[in-house]
matplotlib code that plots the C-alpha trace (Angstrom):
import matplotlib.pyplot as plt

x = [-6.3, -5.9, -8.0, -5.5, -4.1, -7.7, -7.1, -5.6, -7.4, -9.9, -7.5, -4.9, -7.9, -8.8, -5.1, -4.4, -8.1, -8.9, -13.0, -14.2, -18.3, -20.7, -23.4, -24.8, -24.8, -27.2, -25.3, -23.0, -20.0, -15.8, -13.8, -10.4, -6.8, -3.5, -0.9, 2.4, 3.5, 5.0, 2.0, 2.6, -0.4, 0.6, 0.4, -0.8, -1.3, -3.2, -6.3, -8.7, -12.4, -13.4, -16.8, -17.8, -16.9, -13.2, -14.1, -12.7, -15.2, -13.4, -9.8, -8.3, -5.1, -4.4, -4.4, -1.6, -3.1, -3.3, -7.5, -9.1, -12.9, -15.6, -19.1, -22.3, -21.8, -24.8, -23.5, -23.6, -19.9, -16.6, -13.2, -10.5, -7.3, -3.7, -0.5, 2.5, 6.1, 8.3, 5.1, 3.5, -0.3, -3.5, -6.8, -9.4, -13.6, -16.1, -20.1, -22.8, -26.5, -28.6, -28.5, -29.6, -31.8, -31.9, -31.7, -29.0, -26.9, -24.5, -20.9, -17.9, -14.8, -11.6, -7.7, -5.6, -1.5, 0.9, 4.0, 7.2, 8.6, 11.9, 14.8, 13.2, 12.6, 15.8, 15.5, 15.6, 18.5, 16.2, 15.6, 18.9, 18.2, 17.3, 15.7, 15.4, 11.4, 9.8, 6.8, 4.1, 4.7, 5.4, 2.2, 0.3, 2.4, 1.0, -2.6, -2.3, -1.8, -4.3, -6.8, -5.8, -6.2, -10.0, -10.0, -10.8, -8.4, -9.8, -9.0, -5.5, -4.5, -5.5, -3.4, -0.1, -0.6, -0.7, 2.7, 4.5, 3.2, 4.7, 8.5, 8.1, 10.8, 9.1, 10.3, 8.0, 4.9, 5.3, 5.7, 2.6, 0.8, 1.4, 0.2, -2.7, -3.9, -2.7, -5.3, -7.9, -6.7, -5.3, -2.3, -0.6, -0.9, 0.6, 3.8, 4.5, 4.7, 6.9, 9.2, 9.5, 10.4, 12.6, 14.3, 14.4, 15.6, 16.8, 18.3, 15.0, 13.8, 10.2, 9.8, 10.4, 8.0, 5.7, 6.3, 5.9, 2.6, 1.3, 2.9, 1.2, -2.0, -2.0, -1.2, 2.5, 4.1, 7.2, 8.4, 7.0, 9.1, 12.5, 11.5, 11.0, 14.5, 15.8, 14.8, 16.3, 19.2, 19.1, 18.0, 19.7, 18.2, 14.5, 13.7, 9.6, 11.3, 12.3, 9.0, 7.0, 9.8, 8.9, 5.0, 5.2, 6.9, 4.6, 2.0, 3.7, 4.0, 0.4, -0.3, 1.5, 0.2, 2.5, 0.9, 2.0, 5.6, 8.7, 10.0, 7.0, 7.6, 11.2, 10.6, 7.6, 9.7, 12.5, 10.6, 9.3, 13.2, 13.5, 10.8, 11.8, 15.9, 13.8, 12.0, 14.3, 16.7, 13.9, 13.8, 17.5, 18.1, 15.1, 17.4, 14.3, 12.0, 9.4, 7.2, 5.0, 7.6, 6.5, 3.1, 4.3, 6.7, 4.2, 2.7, 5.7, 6.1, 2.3, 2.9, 5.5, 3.9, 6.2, 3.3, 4.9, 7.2, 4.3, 2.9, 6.2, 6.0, 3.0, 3.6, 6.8, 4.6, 2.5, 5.5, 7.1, 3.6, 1.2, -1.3, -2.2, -6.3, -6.2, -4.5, -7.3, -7.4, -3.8, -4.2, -6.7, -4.6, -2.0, -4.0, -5.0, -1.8, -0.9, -3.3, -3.2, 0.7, -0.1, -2.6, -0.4, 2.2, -0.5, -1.4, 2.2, 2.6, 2.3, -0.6]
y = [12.4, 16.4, 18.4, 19.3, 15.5, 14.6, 17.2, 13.8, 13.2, 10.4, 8.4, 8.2, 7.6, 3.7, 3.0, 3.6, 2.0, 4.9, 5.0, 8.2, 7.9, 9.3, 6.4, 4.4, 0.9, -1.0, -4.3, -6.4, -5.5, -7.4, -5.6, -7.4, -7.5, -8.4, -9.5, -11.1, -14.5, -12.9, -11.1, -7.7, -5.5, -5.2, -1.6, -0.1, -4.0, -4.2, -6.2, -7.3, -8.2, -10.7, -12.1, -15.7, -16.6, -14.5, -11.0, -7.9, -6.2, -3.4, -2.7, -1.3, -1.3, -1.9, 1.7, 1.9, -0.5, -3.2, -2.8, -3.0, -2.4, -3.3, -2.5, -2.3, -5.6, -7.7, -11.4, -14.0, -15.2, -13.4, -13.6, -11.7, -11.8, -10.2, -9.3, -8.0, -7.9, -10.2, -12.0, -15.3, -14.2, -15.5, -15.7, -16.5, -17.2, -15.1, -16.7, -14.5, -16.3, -13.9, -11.6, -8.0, -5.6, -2.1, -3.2, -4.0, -6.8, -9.0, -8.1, -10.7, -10.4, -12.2, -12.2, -12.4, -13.9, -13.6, -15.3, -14.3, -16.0, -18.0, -16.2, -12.9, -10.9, -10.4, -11.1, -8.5, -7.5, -7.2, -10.6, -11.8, -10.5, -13.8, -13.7, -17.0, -16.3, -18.6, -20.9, -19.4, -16.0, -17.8, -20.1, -16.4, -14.8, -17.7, -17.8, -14.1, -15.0, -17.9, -15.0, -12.5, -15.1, -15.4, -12.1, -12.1, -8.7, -7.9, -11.4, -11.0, -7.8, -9.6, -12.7, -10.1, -8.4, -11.1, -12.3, -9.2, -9.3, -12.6, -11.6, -7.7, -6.9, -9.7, -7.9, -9.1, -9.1, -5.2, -4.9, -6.8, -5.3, -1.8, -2.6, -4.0, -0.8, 1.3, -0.5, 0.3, 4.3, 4.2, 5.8, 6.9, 3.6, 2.3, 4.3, 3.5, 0.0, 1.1, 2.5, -0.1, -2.2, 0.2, -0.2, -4.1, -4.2, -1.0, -2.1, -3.7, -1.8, -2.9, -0.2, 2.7, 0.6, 1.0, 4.3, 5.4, 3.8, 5.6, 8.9, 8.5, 7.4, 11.1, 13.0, 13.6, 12.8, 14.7, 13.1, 9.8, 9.7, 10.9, 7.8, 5.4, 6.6, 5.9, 2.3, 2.3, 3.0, 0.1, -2.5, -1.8, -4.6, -3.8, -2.2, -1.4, 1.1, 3.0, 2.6, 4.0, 6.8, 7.7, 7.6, 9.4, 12.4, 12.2, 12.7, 15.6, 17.3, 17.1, 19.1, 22.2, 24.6, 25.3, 28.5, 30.6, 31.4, 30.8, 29.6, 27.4, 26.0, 25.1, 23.6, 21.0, 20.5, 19.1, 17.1, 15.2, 15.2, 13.4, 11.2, 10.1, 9.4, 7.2, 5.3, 5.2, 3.5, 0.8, -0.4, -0.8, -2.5, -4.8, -6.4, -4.4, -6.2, -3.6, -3.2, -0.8, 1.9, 2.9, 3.4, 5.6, 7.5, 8.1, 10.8, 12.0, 13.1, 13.9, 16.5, 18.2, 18.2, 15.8, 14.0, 12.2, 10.8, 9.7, 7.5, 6.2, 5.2, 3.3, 1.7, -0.1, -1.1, -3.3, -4.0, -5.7, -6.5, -7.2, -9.6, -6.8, -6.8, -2.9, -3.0, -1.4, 2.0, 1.8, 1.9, 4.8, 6.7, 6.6, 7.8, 10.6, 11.6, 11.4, 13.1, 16.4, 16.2, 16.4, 19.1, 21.3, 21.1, 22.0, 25.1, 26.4, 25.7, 29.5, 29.4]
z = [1.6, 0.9, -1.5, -3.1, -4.2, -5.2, -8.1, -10.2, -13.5, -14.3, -15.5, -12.5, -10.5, -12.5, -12.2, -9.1, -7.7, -5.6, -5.7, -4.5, -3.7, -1.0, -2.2, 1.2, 0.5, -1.5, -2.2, -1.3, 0.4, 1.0, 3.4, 3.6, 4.9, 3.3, 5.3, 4.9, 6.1, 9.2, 10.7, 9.2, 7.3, 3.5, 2.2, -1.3, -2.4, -5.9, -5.1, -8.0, -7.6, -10.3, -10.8, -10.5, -14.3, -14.5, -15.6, -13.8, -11.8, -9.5, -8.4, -5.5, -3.3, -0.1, 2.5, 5.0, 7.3, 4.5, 4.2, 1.3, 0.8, -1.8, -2.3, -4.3, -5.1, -6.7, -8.0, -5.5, -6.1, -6.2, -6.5, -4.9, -6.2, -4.7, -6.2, -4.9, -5.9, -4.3, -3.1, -4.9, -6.3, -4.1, -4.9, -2.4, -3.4, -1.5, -2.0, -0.9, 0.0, -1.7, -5.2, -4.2, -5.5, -3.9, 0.0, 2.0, 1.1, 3.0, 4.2, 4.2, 5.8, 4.1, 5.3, 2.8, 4.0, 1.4, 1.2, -0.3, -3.5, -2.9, -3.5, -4.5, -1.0, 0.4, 4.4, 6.5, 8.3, 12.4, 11.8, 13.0, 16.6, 18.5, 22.1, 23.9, 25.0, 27.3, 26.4, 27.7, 26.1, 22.8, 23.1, 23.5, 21.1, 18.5, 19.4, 18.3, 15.1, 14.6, 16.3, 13.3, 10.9, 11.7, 12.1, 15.8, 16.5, 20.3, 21.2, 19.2, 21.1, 24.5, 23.8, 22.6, 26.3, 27.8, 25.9, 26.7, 30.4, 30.7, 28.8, 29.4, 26.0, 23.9, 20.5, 17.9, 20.3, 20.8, 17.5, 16.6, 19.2, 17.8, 14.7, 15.8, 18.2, 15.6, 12.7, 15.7, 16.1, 19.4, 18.1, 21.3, 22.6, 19.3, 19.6, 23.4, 21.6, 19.0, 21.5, 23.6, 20.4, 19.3, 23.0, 22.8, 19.4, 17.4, 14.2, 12.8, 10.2, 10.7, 13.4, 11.1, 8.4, 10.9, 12.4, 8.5, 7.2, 10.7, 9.0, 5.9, 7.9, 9.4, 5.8, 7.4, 4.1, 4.6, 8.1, 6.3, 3.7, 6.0, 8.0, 5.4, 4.5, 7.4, 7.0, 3.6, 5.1, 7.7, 5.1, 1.8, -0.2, 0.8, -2.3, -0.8, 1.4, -1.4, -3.6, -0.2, 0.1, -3.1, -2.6, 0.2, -1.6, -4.9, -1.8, -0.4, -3.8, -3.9, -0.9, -2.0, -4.5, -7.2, -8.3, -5.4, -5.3, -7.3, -4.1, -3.5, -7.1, -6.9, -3.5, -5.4, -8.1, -5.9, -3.8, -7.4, -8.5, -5.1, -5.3, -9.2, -8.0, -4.5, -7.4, -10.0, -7.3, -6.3, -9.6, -9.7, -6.2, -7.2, -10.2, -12.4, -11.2, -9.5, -12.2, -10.3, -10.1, -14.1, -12.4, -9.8, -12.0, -14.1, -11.2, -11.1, -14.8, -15.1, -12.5, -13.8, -16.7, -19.0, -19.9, -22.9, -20.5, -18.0, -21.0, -21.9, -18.4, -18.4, -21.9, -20.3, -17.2, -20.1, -21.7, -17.9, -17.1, -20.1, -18.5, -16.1, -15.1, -15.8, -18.9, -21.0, -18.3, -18.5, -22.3, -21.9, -19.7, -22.4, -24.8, -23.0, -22.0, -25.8, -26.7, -24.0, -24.7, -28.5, -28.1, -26.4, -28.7, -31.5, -29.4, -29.0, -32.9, -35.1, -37.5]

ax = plt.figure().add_subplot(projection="3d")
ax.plot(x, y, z, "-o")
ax.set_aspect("equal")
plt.show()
């Protein structure tokens, strides 16, 4: 994350769950991963940490390699739950031995699989390419994932090499593969796996998914968001590919300083214009169903300074969305918005 998009206020930091601290550990700690049905790491997920008797105790989302991390935890029993659109809601206990007091606590390590609701996530258009691929890759391919689910990821990456040494253009193994050495930073090793997928297989989409979360990963938010446009355009009804596109330009707006040049202005403003017609769309191809668009619109219009607009924005997120765990920082963050908006307009007014 730049400097520069760290300049957020308080308030866009509790809604969007990104915890800034330099404090060591002296409790607890979850560090997690959300995955889909299908294998694949789940990115900018919204995860909630409840305590053992239902209140909310932190938030966070997902980063682009579907991780999520808590800590400085004291209770002996949690619960973390995970949303996502198009995805049914899971909830998974985590029981610590011990309470702390100021040593080090315990870490757990959860994997969270989401599955799609029926009917809602459109299917992707790569998944009509069929391969006929012989047992003993598949059997490999498949012990892979039961290795990822107990989070065994050195064993997982064996078992995919051995799969793709057995069927050389085993598609969904080089995919998985690169995902995998990617999560571990051995990025150049990642991509020689996204090209040979790319090779067996180009039309799926999931490669420039893929190729784009690395993007983001690496602060490239401009070439992110051409590539998750590009796999926009290849799936038409996977409205995430918009929603990201969108992220990833808010995130390139940040980077550039808008108290420079005219030119440099203009050229910030339009990237936002871009990123609010990339959202604006989402919303639409979802049948309005992408709640969280209103939250990421919302950055949009705070940074060009409509912030009446931003809190209209976030009072129809409550409105779609009014048994959200944040709703009382989403509430604050409308007030404040309100009441900066309102304040400026007093300053401007003649005495």
């Amino acid at each position: 994350m730049t400097a520069r998009s760290l300049q957020f206020t308080t308030y866009f930091i509790l809604l969007f769950g990104q915890w800034i601290s330099a404090r060591p550990q002296t409790g607890h700690a979850i560090r997690g991963k959300v995955r889909n049905s299908a294998g694949y790491n789940l990115a900018h997920v919204r995860v909630d940490l409840e305590s053992g008797n239902g209140p909310l105790v932190q938030q966070t989302v997902t980063n682009n390699e579907g991780d999520f991390y808590f800590s400085n935890l004291s209770e002996t029993s949690y619960a973390v739950a995970v949303s996502a659109p198009g995805y049914e809601p899971v909830a998974e206990r985590v029981d610590f031995f011990r309470q702390t007091g100021n040593g080090p606590g315990e870490t757990r390590v959860v994997e969270i699989v989401l599955v799609p609701k029926s009917g809602v996530r459109p299917p992707r258009r790569g998944l009509s390419f069929v391969q006929n691929i012989p047992k003993d890759a598949q059997n490999s391919y498949e012990l892979a994932l039961k290795f990822l689910r107990q989070g065994k990821r050195a064993e997982a990456v064996s078992a995919l090499q051995e799969a793709i040494k057995i069927f050389p253009d085993y598609f969904n193994a080089h995919l998985l593969l690169g995902s995998e050495l990617m999560t571990e930073g051995m990025h150049g090793e990642a991509i020689k796996q996204f090209e040979e997928a790319r090779r067996i297989n180009p039309r799926d989409d999931r490669v420039y998914e893929l190729f784009g979360h690395e993007l983001m990963r690496q602060g490239k938010y401009g070439v992110a968001a051409a590539v998750f446009a590009e796999a926009a355009r290849m799936n038409v009804l996977e409205t995430q590919y918009l929603l990201l596109r969108g992220i990833a330009l808010i995130e390139y707006a940040s980077t550039i300083d808008p108290s420079t040049t005219i030119q440099t202005q203009n050229h910030r403003l339009m990237i936002l214009n871009d990123a609010e017609t990339s959202l604006k769309r989402a919303f639409e191809v979802s049948g309005k169903k992408l709640s969280d668009v209103h939250l990421q619109l919302a950055r949009v219009y705070e940074k060009r300074g409509q912030r009446d607009q931003a809190a209209t924005e976030l009072e129809q997120y409550l409105r779609e969305f009014p048994d959200a765990k944040n709703k009382r920082d989403i509430r604050a963050a409308i007030d404040k918005l309100r009441s900066v908006s309102d304040g400026s307009k007093t300053s401007k007014s003649p005495h």
